[in-house]
VOMAR-595798 format. One record per residue (C-alpha): residue number from 1; residue in one letter; x, y, z. Coordinates in Angstrom, 1 decimal. Layout:
<recs>
REC,nr,rest,u,v,w
REC,NUM,a,X,Y,Z .
...
</recs>
This chain:
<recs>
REC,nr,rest,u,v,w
REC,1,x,0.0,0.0,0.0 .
REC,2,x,0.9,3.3,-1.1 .
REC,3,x,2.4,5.5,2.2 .
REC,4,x,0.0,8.2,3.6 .
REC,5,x,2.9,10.9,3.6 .
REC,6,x,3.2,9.9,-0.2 .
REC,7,x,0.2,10.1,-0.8 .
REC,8,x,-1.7,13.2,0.6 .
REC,9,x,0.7,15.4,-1.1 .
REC,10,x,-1.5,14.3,-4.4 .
REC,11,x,-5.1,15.8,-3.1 .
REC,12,x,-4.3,19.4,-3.9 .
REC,13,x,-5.6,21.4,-6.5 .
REC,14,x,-4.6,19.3,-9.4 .
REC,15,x,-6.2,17.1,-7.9 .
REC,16,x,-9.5,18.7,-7.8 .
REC,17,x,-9.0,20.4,-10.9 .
REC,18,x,-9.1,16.6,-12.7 .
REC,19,x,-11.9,16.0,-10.8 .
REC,20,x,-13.8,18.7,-11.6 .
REC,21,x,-12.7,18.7,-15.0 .
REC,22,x,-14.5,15.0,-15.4 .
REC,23,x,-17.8,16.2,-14.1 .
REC,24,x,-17.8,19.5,-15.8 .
REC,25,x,-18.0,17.4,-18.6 .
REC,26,x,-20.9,15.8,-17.7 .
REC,27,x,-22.3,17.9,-15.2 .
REC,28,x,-22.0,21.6,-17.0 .
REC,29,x,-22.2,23.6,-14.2 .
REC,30,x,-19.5,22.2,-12.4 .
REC,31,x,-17.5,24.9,-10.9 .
REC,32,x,-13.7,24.0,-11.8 .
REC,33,x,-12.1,26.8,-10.4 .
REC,34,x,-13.7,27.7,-7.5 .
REC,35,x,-13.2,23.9,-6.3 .
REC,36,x,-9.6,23.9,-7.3 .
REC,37,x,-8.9,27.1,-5.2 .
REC,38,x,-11.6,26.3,-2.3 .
REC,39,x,-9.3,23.3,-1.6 .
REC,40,x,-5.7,24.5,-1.9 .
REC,41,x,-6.8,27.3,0.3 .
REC,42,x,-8.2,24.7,2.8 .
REC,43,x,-5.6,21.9,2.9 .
REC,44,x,-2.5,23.4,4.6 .
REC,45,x,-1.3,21.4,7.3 .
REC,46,x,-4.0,18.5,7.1 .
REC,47,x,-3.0,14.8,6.8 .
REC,48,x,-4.3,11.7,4.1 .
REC,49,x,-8.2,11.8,5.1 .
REC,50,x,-8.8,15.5,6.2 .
REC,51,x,-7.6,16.5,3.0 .
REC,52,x,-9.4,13.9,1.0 .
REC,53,x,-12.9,15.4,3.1 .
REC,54,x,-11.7,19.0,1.8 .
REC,55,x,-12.5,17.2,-1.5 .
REC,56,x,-15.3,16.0,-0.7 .
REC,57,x,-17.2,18.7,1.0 .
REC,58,x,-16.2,20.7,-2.2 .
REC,59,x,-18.3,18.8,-4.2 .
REC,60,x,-21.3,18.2,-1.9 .
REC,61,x,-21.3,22.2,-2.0 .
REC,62,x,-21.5,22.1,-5.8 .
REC,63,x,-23.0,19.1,-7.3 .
REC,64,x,-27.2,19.1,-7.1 .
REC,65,x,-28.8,19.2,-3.4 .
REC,66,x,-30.3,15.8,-4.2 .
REC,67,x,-28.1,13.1,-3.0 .
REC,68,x,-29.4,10.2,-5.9 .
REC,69,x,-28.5,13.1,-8.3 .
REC,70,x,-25.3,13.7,-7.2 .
REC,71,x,-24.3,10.8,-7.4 .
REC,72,x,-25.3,9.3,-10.7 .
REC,73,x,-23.2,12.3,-11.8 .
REC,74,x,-20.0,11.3,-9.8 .
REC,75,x,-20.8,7.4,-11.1 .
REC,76,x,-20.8,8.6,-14.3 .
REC,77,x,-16.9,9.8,-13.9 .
REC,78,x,-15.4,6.6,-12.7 .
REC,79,x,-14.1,5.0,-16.3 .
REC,80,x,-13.6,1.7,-16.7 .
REC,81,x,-13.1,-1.2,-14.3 .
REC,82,x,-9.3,-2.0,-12.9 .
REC,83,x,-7.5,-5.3,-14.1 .
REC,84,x,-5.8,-7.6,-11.9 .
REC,85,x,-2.6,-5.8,-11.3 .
REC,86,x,-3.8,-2.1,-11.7 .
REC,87,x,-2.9,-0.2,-8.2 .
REC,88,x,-6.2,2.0,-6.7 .
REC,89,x,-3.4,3.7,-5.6 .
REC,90,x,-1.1,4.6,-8.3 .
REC,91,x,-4.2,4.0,-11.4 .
REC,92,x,-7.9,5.7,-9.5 .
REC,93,x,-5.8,7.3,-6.6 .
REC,94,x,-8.1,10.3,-7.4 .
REC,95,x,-11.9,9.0,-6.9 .
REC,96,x,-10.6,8.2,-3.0 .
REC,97,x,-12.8,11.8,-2.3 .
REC,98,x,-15.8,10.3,-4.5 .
REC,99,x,-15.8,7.5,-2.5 .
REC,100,x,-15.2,9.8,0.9 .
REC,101,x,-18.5,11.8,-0.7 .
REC,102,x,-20.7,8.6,-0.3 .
REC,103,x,-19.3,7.7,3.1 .
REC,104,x,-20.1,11.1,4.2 .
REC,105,x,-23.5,12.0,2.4 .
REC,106,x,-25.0,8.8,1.4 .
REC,107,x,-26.2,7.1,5.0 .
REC,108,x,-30.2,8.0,4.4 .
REC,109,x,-30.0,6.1,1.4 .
REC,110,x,-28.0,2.9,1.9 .
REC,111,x,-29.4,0.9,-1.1 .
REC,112,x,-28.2,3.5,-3.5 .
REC,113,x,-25.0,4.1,-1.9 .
REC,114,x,-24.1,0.2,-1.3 .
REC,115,x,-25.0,0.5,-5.0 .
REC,116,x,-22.5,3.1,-5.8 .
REC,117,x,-19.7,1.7,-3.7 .
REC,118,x,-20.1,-1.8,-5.4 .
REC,119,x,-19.6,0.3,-8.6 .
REC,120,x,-16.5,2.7,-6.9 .
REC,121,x,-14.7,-0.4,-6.2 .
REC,122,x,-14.6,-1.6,-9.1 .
REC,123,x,-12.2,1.5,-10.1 .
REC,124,x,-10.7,2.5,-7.1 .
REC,125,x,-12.1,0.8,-3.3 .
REC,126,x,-15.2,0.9,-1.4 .
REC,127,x,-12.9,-0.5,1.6 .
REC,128,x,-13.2,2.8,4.1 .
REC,129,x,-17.1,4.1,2.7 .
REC,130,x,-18.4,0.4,3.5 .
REC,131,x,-17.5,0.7,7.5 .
REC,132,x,-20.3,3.7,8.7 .
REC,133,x,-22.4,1.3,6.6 .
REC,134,x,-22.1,-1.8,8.4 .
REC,135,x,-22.6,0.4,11.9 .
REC,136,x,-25.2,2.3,10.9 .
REC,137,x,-27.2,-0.4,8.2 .
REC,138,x,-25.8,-3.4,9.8 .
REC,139,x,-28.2,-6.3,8.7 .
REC,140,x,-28.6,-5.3,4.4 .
REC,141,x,-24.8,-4.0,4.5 .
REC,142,x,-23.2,-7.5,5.6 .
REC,143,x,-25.7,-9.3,3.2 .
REC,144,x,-24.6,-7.5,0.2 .
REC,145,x,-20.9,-8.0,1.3 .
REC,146,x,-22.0,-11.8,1.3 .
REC,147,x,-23.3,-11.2,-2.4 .
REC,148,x,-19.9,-9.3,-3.2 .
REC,149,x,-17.8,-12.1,-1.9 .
REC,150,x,-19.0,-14.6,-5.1 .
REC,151,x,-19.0,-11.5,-7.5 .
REC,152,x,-17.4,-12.5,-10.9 .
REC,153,x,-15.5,-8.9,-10.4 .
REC,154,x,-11.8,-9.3,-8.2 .
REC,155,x,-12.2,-6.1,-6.8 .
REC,156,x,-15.7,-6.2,-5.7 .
REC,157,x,-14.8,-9.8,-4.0 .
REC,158,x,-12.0,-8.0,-2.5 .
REC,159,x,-13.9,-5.6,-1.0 .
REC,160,x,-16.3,-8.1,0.7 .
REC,161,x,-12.7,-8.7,2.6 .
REC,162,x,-10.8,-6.0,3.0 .
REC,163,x,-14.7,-3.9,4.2 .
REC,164,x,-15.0,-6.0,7.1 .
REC,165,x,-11.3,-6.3,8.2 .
REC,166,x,-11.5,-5.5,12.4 .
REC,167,x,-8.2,-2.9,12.3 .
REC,168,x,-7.9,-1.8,9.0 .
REC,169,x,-5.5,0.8,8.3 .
REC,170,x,-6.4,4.3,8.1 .
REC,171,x,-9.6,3.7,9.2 .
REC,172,x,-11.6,3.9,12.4 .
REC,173,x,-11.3,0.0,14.5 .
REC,174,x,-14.7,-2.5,13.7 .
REC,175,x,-15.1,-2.9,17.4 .
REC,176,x,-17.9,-5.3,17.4 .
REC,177,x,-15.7,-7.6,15.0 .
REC,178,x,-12.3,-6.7,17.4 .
REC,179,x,-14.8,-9.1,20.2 .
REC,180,x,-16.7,-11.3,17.6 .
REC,181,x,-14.7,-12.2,14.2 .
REC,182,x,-17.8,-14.9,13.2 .
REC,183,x,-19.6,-12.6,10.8 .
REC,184,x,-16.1,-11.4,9.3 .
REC,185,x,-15.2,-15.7,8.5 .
REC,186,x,-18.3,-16.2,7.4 .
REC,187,x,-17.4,-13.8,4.4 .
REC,188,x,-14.5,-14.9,4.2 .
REC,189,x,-15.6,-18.7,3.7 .
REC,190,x,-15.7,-18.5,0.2 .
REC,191,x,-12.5,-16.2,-0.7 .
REC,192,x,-9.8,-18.6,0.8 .
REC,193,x,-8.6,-19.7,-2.0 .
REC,194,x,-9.8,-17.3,-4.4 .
REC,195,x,-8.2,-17.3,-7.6 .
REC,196,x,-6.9,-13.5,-7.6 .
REC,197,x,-3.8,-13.1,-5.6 .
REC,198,x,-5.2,-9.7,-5.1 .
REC,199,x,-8.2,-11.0,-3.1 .
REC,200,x,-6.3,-13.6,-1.2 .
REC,201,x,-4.1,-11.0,0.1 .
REC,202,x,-7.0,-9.4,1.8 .
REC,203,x,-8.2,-12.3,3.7 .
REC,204,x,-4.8,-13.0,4.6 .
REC,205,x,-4.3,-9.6,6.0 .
REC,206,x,-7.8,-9.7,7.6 .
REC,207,x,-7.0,-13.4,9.3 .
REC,208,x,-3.5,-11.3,10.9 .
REC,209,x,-6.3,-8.4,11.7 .
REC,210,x,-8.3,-11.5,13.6 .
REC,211,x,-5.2,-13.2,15.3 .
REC,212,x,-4.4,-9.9,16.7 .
REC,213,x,-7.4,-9.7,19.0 .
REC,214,x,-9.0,-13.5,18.8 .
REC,215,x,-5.8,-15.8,18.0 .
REC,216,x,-7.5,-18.9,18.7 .
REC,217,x,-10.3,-18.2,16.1 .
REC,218,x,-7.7,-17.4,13.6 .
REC,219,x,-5.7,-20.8,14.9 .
REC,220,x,-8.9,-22.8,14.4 .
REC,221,x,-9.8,-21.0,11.4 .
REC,222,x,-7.0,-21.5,9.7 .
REC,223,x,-6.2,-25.2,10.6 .
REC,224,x,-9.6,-25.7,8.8 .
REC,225,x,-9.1,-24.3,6.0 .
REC,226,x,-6.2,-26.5,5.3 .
REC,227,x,-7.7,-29.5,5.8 .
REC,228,x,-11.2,-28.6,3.6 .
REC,229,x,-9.5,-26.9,0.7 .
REC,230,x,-5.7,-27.9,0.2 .
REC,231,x,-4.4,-25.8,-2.5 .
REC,232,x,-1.5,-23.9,-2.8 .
REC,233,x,-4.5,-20.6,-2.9 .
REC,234,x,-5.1,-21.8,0.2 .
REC,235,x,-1.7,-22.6,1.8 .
REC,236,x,-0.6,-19.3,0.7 .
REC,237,x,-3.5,-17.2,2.5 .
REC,238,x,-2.9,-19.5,5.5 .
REC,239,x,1.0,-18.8,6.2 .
REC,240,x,0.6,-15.3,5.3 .
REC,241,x,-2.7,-15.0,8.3 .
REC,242,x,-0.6,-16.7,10.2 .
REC,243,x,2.6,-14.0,10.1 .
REC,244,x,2.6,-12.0,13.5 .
REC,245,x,1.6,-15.2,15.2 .
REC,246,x,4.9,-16.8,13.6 .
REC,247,x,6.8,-13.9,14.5 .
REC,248,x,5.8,-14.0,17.8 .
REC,249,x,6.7,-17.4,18.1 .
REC,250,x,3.3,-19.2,18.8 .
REC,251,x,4.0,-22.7,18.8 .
REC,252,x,0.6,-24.3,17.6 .
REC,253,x,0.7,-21.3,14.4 .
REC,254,x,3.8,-22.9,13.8 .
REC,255,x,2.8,-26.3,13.8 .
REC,256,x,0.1,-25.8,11.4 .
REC,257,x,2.3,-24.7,9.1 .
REC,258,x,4.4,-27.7,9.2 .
REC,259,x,7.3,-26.0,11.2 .
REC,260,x,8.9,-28.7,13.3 .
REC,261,x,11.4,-29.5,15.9 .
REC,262,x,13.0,-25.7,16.8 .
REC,263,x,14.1,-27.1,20.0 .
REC,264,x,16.6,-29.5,18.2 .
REC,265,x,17.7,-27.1,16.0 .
REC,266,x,20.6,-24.5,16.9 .
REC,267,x,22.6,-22.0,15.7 .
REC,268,x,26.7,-22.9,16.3 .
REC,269,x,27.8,-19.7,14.7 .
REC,270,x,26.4,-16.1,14.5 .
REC,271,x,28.5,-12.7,12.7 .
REC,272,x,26.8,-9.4,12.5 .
REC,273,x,29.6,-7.0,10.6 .
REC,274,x,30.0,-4.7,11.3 .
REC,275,x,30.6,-3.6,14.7 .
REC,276,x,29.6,-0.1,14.1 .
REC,277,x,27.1,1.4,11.7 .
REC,278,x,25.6,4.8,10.5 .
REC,279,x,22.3,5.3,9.3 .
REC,280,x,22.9,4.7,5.5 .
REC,281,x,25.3,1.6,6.4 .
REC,282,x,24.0,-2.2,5.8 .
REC,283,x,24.8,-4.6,8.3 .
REC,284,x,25.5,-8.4,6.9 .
REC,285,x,24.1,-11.2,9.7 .
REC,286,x,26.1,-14.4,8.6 .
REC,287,x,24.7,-17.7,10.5 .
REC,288,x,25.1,-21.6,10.3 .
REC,289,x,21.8,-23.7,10.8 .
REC,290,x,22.2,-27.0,12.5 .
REC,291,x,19.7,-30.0,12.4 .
REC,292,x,20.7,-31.8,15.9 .
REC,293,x,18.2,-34.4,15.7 .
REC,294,x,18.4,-37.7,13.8 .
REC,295,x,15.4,-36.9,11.0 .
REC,296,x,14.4,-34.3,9.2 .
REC,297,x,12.3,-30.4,10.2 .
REC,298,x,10.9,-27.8,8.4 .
REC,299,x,11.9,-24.7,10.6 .
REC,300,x,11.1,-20.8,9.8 .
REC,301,x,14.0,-18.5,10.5 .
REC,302,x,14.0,-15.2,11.6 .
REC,303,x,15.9,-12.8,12.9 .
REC,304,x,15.3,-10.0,15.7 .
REC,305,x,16.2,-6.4,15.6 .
REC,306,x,16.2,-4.3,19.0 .
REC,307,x,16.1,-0.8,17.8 .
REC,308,x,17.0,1.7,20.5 .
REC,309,x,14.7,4.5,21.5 .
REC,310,x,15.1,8.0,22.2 .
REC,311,x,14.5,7.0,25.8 .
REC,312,x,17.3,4.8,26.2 .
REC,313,x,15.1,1.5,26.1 .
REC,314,x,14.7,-1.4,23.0 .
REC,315,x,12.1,-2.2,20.8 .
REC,316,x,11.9,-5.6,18.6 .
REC,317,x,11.0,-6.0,15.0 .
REC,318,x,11.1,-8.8,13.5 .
REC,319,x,12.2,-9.5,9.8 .
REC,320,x,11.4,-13.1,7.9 .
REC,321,x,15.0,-14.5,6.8 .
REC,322,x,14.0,-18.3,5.5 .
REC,323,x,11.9,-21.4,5.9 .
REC,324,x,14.2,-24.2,4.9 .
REC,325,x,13.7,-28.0,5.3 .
REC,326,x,16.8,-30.0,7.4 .
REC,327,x,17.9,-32.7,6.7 .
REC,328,x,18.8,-35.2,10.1 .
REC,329,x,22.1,-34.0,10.8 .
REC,330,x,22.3,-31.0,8.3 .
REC,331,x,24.0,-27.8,8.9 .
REC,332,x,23.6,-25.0,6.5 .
REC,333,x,24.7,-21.3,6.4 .
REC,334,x,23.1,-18.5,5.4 .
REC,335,x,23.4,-14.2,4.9 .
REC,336,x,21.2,-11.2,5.2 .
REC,337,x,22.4,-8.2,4.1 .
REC,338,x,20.3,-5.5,6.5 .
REC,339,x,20.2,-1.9,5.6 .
REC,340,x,20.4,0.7,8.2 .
REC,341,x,17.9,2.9,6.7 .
REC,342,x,15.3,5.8,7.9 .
REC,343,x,11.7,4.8,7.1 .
REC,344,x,8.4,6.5,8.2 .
REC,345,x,8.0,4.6,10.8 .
REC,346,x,11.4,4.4,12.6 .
REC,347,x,13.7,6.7,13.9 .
REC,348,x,17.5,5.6,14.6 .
REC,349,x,18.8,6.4,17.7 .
REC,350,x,22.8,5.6,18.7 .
REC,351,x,23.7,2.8,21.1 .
REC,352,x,24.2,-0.7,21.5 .
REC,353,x,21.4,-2.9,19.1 .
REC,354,x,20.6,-6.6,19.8 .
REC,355,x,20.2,-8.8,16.7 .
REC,356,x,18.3,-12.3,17.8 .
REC,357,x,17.7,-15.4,15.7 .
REC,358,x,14.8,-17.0,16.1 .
REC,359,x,14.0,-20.8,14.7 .
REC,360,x,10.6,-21.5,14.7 .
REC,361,x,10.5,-18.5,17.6 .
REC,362,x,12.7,-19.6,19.6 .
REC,363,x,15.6,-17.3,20.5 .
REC,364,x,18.7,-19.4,19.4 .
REC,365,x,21.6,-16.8,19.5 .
REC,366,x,22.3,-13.4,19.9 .
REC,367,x,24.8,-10.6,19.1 .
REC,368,x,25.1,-7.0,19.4 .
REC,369,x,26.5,-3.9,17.0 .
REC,370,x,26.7,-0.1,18.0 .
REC,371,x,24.7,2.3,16.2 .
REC,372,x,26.5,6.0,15.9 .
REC,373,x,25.0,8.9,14.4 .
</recs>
């Protein structure tokens, strides 16, 4: 997914102006110019969403008072439908406000708006106007998401995922799915091993969302799944569901996957070079596996960063490194290359960092390199 830094800086005035432009040429007297410098007048110093809403609230001020109206003429603007591979974000990045207008505006008429979000996915998502939806019109909302989740169209089935996921990002928490998942894997009954990696992705990402809150649904879940429908759809949905539970170590996730025997595997030899690195450096972790047992495991290998805080204290992230089948008696060796790099969502600060390995979560050996800045 595109960042939210990245991508706010597009809702602006050439963004409304293209907007605007597409309804004018429907929609006559469409305004252009005022909307274009209503919202770069209005969007200094607001994030992603507020600045989408700018957008919006432009065009409920200009389109016809009558929401059915005003709508058919922002349906009319969408083009045509997205292929499989075609990013909402990079493609239809600019109907997120026509779907923000429906969200908004469209509540008294839920039939017509579920109508015109079934049609908004299709081009762009429908994945943050469904949620008010399913609070406010909770019975017809999930049964149309049921419809949408054996829709001949990807992105409509995607939707019927990625609308219901508990903790989606950017958008407000599904509380009453956070404490009951049921009604979110009953919709996603049918998409396990949907034929678009596109869709699959989703209901991964929405069985992580579950394991967060509920990990033995997703556990139970999930072990089902394999055993009803084993396909390599499936299997792929599955491990990738299962991937903060892995990194966290939970033994029976593990298992499911066919991860075996961590306790009889070890790690004889661990490098992280170099000692000391700047921001801008990459860091190379050099390991040997060993097998210790006299037949063969599948074991998932990661390894464990402690980034130091401002505050003088450590937090972990963990980062996948390889699930490799041993042999009895095997010993392998592998290399990560690691790059000490400022993202979004991590500050370096200088001091001593602790690199883990974990096999199939547990901790097998540690070592340590200074961070200066």
């Amino acid at each position: 997914m595109a960042s939210e830094y990245g991508l706010k800086r597009h809702f602006n005035g050439e963004a409304a102006h293209l907007i605007g432009g597409r309804i004018r040429a429907v929609h006559p007297e469409f305004d252009v110019e005022s909307y274009a410098a209503e919202v770069e007048r209005r969007i200094p110093g607001k994030e992603l969403k507020d600045r989408v809403l700018v957008l919006a609230e432009g065009l409920r001020t200009r389109l016809p008072d009558d929401y059915p109206g005003a709508v058919s003429i922002l349906l009319s603007i969408l083009g045509d439908e997205l292929a499989e591979g075609e990013g909402m974000f990079n493609t239809s990045w600019f109907l997120m406000p026509v779907a923000r207008f429906v969200e908004e505006y469209g509540l008294d008429h839920p039939e017509l708006s579920l109508d015109a979000i079934e049609e908004i996915t299709r081009r762009h998502t429908g994945e943050y106007a469904i949620r008010p939806y399913i609070e406010r019109h909770y019975e017809p909302t999930m049964k149309r998401i049921a419809e949408w989740a054996h829709s001949p169209s990807h992105n409509v089935r995607r939707l019927a995922s990625e609308g219901v996921r508990p903790r989606l990002p950017w958008a407000r928490t599904l509380g009453m799915f956070v404490e009951d998942p049921r009604p979110v894997l009953e919709i996603l009954e049918p998409l396990r091993s949907d034929p678009s990696e596109y869709v699959r992705k989703s209901v991964a990402n929405n069985l992580n969302d579950i394991s967060k809150d509920t990990p033995d649904a997703a556990l139970a879940t999930a072990s089902r799944w394999l055993e009803e429908s084993p396909t390599p759809e499936t299997a792929w949905t599955v491990r990738h569901g299962l991937r903060t539970l892995v990194k966290k170590g939970d033994q029976q996730a593990l298992a499911i996957l066919g991860a075996t025997g961590g306790e009889r595997v070890q790690v004889p030899r661990l490098t992280v070079t170099p000692s000391w690195v700047s921001v801008g450096d990459t860091l190379v972790i050099d390991l040997d596996v060993a097998n210790t047992d006299d037949r063969a495991h599948s074991v998932t290998v990661d390894y464990v960063v402690h980034h130091v805080r401002k505050n003088g204290r450590s937090i972990p992230k963990v980062f996948k490194l390889t699930t490799l089948d041993l042999a009895a008696g095997e010993r392998r060796s592998l290399r990560k290359s690691h790059p000490i790099k400022e993202v979004q969502t991590r500050t370096y600060y200088p001091g001593e960092h602790r690199v883990d390995i974990q096999v199939n979560g547990l901790v097998k050996a540690t070592q340590r390199f200074g961070l200066r800045t």
